[in-house]
VONU-473024 format. One record per residue (C-alpha): x, y, z. Coordinates in steps of 0.5 Angstrom, whole numbers, plus 2048, in hexadecimal, padded with zeros to 3 digits. Layout:
XYZ...
// end
This chain:
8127C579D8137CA7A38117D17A28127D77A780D7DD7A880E7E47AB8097E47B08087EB7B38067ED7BA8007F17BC8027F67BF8097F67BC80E7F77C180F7FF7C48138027C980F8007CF8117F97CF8187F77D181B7F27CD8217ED7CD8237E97C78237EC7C08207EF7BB8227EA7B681F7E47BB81B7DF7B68167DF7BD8137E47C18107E37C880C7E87CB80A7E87D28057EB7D58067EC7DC8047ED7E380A7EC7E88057EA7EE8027E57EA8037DE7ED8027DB7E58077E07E280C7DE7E880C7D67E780D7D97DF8137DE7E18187D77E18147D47DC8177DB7D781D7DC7DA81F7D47D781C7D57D08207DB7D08267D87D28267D27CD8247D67C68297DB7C88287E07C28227DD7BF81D7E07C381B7E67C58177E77CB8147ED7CD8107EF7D38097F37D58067F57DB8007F27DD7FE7F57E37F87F17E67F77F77EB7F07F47EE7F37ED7EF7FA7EE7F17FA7F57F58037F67F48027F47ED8037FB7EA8077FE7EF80C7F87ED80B7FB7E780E8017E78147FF7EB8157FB7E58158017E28198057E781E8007E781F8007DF8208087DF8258067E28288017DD8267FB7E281F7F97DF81F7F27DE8247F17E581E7F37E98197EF7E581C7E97E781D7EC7EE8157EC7EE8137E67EB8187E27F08157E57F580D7E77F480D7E67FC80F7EC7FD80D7F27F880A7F77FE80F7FE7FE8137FD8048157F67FF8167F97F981B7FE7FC81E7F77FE81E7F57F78217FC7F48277FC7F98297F57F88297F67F082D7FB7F28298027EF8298097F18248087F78228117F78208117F181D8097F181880C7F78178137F48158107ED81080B7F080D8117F580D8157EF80980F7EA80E8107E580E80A7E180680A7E380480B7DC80A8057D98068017DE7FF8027DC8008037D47FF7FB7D27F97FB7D6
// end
């Protein structure tokens, strides 16, 4: 006989993490992540797969993880993630910068902004500004 149990996530899911699927989702995945990591980098396919092929029974959720003192672009890369999702395009940017970890410095992540399409004044004053430092640095 099978049974089934309700497992609960420690620490439950909040309003800093971006998540895709349902609430409902028989599996949740969460990732911490760092967009400079070359592990996380060879896993981004990896989730994009298991994403596609269990549809609507998983939910995924990402955290920054920024390891600042082995990875100098890390958390910069971060908070243009999170600049992009002020601007309703999180997950596109986040794609964007795990398919190109090579190039993470500003001048690229200016790149990155306008390839997706976002507002680039507003992209630039929020990272001048450290906007979403704190989003970035909540899980760490």
């Amino acid at each position: 006989m099978m049974t089934t149990s309700t497992a609960q996530l420690t620490p439950a899911l909040s309003q800093r993490d971006h998540v895709l699927g349902p609430a409902t989702a028989r599996i949740t995945l969460v990732e911490y992540g760092d967009y400079e990591c070359p592990h996380c980098g060879t896993a981004h396919p990896i989730v994009k797969e298991i994403r596609r092929q269990l549809g609507n029974g998983l939910r995924f959720a990402f955290r920054h993880f920024p390891l600042s003192r082995i990875h100098p672009h890390a958390e910069r890369a971060a908070e243009a993630a999170e600049a992009a999702g002020a601007q309703g395009k999180f997950w596109q940017m986040h794609d964007r910068l795990f398919e190109h970890q090579d190039a993470l410095d500003d001048e690229s992540l200016l790149v990155h902004a306008a390839t997706i399409g976002l507002d680039l004044d507003e992209f630039t004053r929020e990272l001048l500004l450290g906007v979403h430092a704190p989003r970035v640095r909540g899980h760490c």
